[in-house]
C-alpha positions as CSV (number, residue, x, y, z in Angstrom):
1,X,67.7,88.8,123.6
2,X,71.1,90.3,122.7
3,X,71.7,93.9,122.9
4,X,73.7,96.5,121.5
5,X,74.9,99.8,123.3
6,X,75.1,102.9,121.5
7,X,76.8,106.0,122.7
8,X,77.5,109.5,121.4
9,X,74.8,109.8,119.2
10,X,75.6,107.3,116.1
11,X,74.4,108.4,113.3
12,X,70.7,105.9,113.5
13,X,71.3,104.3,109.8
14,X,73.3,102.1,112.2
15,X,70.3,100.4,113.8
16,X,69.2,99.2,110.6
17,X,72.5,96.8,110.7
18,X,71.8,96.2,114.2
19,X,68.4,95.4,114.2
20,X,67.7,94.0,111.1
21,X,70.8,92.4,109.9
22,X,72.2,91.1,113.4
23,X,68.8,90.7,115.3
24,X,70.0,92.9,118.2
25,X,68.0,94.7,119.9
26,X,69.4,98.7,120.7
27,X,70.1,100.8,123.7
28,X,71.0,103.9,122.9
29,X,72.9,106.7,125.2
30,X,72.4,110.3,124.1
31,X,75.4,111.5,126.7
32,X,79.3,109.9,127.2
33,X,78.6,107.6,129.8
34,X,81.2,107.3,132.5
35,X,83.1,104.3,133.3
36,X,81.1,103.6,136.5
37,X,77.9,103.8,134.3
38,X,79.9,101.7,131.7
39,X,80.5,99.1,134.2
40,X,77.2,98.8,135.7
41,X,75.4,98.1,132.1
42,X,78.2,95.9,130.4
43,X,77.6,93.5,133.3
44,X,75.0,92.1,132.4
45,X,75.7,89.0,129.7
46,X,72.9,90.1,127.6
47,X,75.1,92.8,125.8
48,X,77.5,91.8,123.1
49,X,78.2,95.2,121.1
50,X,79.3,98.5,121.9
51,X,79.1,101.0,119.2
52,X,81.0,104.3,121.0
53,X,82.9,107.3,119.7
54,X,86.5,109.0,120.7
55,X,84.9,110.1,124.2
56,X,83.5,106.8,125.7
57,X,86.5,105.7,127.8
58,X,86.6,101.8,127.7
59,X,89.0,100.8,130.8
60,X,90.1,97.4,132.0
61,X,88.2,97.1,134.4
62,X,85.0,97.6,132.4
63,X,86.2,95.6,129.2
64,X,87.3,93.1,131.4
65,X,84.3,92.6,133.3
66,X,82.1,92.7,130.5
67,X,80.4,90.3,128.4
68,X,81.0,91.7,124.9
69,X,81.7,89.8,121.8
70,X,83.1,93.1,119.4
71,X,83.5,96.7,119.5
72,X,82.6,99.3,116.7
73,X,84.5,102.7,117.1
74,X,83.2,104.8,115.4
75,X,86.1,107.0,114.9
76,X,89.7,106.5,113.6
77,X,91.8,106.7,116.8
78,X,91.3,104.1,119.3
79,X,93.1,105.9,122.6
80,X,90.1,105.4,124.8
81,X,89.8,101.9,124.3
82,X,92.2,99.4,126.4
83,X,93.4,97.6,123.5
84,X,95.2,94.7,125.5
85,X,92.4,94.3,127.9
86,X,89.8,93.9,125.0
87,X,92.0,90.9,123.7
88,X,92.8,89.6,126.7
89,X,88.9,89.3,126.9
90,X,88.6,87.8,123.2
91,X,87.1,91.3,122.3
92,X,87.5,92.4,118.8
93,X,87.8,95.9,118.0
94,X,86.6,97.3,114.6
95,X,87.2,101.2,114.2
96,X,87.5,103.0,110.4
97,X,91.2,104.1,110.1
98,X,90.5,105.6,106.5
99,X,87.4,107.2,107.2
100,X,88.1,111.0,107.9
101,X,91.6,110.7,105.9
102,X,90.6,113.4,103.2
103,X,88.5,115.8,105.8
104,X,91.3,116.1,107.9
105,X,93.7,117.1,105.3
106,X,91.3,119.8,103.9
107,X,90.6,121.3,107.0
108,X,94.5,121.6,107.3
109,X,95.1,123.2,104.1
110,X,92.2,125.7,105.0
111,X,94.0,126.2,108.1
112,X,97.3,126.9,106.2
113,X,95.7,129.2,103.7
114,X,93.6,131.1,106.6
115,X,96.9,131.4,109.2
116,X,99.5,132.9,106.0
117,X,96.6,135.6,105.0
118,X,95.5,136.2,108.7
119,X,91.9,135.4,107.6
120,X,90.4,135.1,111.1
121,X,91.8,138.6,112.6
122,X,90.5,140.2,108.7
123,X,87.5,138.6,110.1
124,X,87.0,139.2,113.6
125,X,87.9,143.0,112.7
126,X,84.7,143.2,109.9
127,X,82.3,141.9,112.3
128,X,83.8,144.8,114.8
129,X,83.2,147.4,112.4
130,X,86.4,148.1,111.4
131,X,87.9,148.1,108.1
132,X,91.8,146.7,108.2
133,X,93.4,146.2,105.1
134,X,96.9,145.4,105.1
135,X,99.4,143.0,103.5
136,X,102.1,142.8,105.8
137,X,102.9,139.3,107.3
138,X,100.4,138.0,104.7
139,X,101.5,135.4,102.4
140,X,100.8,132.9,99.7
141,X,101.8,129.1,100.6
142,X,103.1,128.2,97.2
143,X,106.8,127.8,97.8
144,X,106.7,127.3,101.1
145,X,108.0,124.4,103.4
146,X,105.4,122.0,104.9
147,X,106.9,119.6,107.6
148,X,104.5,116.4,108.4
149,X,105.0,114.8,111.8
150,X,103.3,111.7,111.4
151,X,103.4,110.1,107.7
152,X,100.1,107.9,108.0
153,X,96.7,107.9,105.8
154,X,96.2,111.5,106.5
155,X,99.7,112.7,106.8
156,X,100.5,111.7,103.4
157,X,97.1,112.5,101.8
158,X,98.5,116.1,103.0
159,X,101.4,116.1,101.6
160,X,99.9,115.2,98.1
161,X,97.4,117.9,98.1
162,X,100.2,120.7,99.7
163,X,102.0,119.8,96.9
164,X,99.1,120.2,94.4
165,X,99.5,124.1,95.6
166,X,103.2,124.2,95.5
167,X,104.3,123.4,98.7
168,X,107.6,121.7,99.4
169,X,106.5,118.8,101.3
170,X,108.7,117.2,104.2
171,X,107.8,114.4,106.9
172,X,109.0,113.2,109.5
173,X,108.1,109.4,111.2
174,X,109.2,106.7,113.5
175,X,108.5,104.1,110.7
176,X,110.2,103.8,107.8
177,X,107.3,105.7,105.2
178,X,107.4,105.4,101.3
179,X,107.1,109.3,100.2
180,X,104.3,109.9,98.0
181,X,105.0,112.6,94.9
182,X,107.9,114.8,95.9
183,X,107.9,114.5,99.4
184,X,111.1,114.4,101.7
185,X,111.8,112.2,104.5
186,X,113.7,114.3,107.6
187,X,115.5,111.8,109.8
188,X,114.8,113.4,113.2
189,X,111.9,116.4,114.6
190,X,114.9,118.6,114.9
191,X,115.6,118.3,110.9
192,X,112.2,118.9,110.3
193,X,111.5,121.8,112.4
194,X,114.1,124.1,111.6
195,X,113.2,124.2,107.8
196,X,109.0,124.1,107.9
197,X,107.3,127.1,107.2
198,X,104.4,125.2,108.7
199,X,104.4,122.1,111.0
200,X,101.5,120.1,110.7
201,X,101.0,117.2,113.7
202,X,99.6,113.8,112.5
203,X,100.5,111.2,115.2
204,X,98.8,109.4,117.7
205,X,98.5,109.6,121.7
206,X,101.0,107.6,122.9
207,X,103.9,107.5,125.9
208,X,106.4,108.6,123.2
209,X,104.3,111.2,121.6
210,X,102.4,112.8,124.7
211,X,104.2,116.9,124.7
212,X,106.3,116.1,122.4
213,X,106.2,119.6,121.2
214,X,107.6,121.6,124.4
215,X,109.4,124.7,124.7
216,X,112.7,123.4,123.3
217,X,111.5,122.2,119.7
218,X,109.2,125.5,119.7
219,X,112.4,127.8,120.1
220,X,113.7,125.6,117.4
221,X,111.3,126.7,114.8
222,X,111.6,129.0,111.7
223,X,110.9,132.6,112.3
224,X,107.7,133.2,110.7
225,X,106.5,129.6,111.3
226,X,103.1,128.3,112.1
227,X,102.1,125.2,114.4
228,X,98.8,123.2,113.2
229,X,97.6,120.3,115.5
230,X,94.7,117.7,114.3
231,X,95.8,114.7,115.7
232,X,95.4,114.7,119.7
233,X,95.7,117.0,122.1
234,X,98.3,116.1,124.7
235,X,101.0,116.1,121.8
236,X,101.3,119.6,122.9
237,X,102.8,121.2,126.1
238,X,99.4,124.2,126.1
239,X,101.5,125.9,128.9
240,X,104.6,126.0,126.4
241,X,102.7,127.0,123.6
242,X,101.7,130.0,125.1
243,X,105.1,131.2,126.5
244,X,106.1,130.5,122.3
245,X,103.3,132.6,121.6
246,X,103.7,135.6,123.9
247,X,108.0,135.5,123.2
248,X,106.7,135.3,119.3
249,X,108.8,132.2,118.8
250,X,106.3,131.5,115.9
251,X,103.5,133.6,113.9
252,X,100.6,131.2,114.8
253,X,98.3,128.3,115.8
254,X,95.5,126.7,115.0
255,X,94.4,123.3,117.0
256,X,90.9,121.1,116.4
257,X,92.4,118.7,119.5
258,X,93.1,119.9,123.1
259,X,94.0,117.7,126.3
260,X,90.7,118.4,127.8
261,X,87.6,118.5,125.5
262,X,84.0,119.1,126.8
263,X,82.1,115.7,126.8
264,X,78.7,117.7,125.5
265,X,77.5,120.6,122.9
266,X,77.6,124.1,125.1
267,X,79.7,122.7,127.6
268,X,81.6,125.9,128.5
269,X,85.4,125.7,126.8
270,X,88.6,127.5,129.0
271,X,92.2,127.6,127.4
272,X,95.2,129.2,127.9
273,X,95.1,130.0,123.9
274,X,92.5,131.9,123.9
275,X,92.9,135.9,123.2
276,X,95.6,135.4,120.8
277,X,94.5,136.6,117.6
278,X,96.9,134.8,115.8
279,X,95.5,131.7,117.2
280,X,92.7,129.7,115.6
281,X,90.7,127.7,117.9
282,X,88.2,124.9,116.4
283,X,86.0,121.9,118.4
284,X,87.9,119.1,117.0
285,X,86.3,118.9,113.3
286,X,88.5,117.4,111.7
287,X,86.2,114.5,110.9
288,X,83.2,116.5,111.1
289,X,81.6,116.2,107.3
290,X,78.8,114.3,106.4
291,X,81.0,111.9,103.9
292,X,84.0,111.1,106.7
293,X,80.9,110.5,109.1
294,X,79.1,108.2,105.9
295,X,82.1,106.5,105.5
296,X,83.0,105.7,109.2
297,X,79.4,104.7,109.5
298,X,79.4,102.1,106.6
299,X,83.3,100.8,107.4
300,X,82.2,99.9,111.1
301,X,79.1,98.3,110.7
302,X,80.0,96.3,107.5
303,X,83.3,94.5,110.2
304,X,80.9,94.1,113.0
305,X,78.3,92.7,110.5
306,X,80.8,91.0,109.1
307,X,82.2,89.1,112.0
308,X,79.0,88.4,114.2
309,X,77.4,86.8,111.2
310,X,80.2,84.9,110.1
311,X,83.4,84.9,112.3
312,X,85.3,86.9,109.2
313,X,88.0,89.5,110.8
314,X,89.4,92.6,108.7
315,X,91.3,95.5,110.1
316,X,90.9,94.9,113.4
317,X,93.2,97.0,115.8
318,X,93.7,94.1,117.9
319,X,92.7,90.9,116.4
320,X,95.1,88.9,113.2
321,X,93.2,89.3,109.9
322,X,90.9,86.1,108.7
323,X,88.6,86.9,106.0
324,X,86.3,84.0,105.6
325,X,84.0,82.8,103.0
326,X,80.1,82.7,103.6
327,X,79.2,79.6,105.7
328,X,78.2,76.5,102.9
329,X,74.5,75.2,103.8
330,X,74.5,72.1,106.0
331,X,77.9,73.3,107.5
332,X,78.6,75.1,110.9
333,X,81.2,77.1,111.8
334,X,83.1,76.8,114.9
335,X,85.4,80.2,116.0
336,X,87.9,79.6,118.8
337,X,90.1,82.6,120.5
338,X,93.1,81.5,122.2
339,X,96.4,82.4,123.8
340,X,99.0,81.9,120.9
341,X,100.5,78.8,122.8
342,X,102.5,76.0,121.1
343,X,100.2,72.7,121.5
344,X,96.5,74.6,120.7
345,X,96.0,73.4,117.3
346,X,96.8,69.6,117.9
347,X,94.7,70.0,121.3
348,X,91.7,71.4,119.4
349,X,92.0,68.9,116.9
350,X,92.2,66.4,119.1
351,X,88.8,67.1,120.3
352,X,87.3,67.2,116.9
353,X,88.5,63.5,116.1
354,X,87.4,62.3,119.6
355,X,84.2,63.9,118.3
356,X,84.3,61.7,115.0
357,X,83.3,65.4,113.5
358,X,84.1,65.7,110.0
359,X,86.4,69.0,109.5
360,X,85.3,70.4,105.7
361,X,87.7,73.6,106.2
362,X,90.1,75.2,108.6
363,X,91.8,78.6,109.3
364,X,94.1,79.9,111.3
365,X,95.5,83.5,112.3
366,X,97.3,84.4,115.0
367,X,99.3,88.0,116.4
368,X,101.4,88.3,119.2
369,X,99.0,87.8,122.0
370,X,96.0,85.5,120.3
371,X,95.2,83.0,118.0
372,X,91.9,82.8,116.0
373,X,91.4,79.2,114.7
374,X,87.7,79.3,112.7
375,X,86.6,75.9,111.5
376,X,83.5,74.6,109.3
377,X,82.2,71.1,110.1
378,X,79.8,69.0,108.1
379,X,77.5,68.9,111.6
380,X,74.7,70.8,112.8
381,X,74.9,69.8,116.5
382,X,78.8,71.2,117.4
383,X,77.3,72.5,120.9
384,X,78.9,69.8,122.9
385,X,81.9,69.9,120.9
386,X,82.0,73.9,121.0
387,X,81.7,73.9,125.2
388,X,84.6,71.3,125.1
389,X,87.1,73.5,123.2
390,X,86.4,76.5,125.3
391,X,86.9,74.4,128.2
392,X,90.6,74.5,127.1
393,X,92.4,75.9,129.2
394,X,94.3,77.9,126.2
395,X,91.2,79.2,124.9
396,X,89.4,82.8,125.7
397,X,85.9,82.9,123.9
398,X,84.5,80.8,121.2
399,X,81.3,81.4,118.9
400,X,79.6,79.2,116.6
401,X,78.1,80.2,113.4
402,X,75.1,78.6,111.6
């Protein structure tokens, strides 16, 4: 029977999908396996779907020697996950980029609000016994400069509701971004940091991103400023930070995401930030509300249902888009991944007139790397015909769909 492996605790409304919609049967993992354990259970050809979160690190050499058909991350960032490798290996991957867009920008703004009225020293000192009241280097945001790094589905649903509190609202991206309400494009990190008030980082791990914030853009902030990081962890040099801090380059911090993040619940946490009382430390939350994790839950398994049931492909990371219509009774579908070669189409087809199979619809999609060709045939026995296309020596995987 095929399987399913589930890691990280999904929330269990997904085995419903799994089970009963896609007839899987489901292992579940309560801890973040490692990629040695990873390895020695995606060997065997009996599992087609992982279901993981952010901390279940897919390598090569695991998705490569695997046997899965998809992937459903769980999460909106897909850094753990060799992207290439998985479509190398014909391996869709399905993950919920809009899922956690609102809760991250509300944490920020909470963030914002709780660093400008020092809300966690006001409360660390109540639960001490000690009444402080003061007003100095306590201030309201209206009026005040936000600077976005990172203009994506949370970056600009942060600048929308900043400005709904009066904040000037500036951002700053690699890609060309359409400004939503009044917000200002900055044409380099340098523009934006000198005139934010706050700084707030929306941008994912990459080679061009990883400490991007060092000492040098730190001493180029405002006086006064404050640093907020939701995105990932190693966008920040910690080491840097803390010199900033200590030399009072800038009033405060908070960070949910850090370079190294326990893999369990009560895992014990060091950091150089802690002991800074104008630094606010939280265990990466941003996404942590019941409706981001309702809405992750229902985006992934609706693109995993949708493809294993029916080939159809929709905002995967690493796979062209093919939404496809519900199969038509008495037809099967055949689905063929490939190497986006010149020649594959005619080869295919080919076949299929050698096979004197009738061809009642066809579609193709390709990206850079693959090409997904899905066709329905007025057949029910396409097995021989299936086995000769992804003998091919073009093609990766191919499914077929009844």
């Amino acid at each position: 029977m095929r399987k399913a492996l589930v890691t990280e605790n999904i929330d269990k409304k997904a085995d419903v999908i799994l089970k009963q919609d896609l007839k899987l049967e489901v292992q579940r993992l309560k801890k973040v396996p490692s990629s040695k354990e990873l390895l020695k259970l995606l060997k065997s050809k009996s599992f087609k779907v992982l279901c993981s979160r952010s901390r279940t690190q897919l390598t090569k050499e695991v998705l490569l020697k695997s046997h899965l058909d998809c992937i459903g991350a769980f999460c909106i960032g897909v850094n753990q996950i060799d992207i290439r490798a998985a479509c190398k290996k014909g391996i869709p991957v399905f993950n919920a980029p809009y899922g956690n867009t609102r809760s991250v920008a509300e944490l920020v703004i909470s963030l914002i609000i709780a660093l400008s009225r020092s809300l966690f020293s006001h409360n660390l000192n109540m639960h001490q016994g000690q009444w402080l009241k003061f007003a100095k280097g306590c201030f309201e945001i209206r009026g005040k400069n936000l600077g976005i790094v990172g203009y994506g589905n949370i970056g600009s649903q942060l600048g929308v509701l900043a400005e709904s509190l009066g904040m000037k609202v500036f951002y700053y991206d690699i890609v060309s971004k359409l400004p939503l309400g009044n917000a200002q494009t900055c044409f380099s990190l340098k523009e934006l940091i000198k005139q934010s008030d706050f700084i707030s980082l929306h941008v994912p791990e990459t080679d061009h991103t990883k400490n991007m914030i060092q000492l040098k853009e730190l001493k180029q902030m405002k006086p006064g400023a404050y640093l907020i990081n939701t995105s990932r962890g190693k966008v920040i040099s910690l080491t840097d930070l803390k010199k900033a801090l200590e030399k009072k380059y800038l009033s405060g911090v908070a960070l949910d995401v850090f370079p190294e993040e326990p893999k369990v619940n009560h895992e014990s946490f060091p950091s150089l930030l802690q002991g800074f009382k104008n630094v606010i430390l939280t265990p990466h939350i941003g996404g942590s509300t019941e409706e981001a994790q309702k809405s992750i839950l229902q985006e992934v398994s609706k693109r995993l249902k949708d493809f294993l049931t029916k080939g159809s492909i929709q905002n995967s990371v690493n796979f062209p888009n093919l939404i496809l219509p519900a199969l038509e009774k008495g037809t099967t579908r055949i689905a063929n991944i490939h190497k986006n070669q010149p020649g594959v189409l005619s080869s295919i087809n080919y076949l299929v007139s050698q096979s004197k199979v009738n061809i009642k619809s066809q579609y193709l999609a390709t990206n850079e790397h693959i090409g997904y060709l899905v066709m329905d045939l007025e057949e029910k026995n396409i097995a021989p015909l299936a086995k000769q296309i992804n003998q091919l020596k073009v093609s990766i995987k191919t499914h077929i769909f009844k």
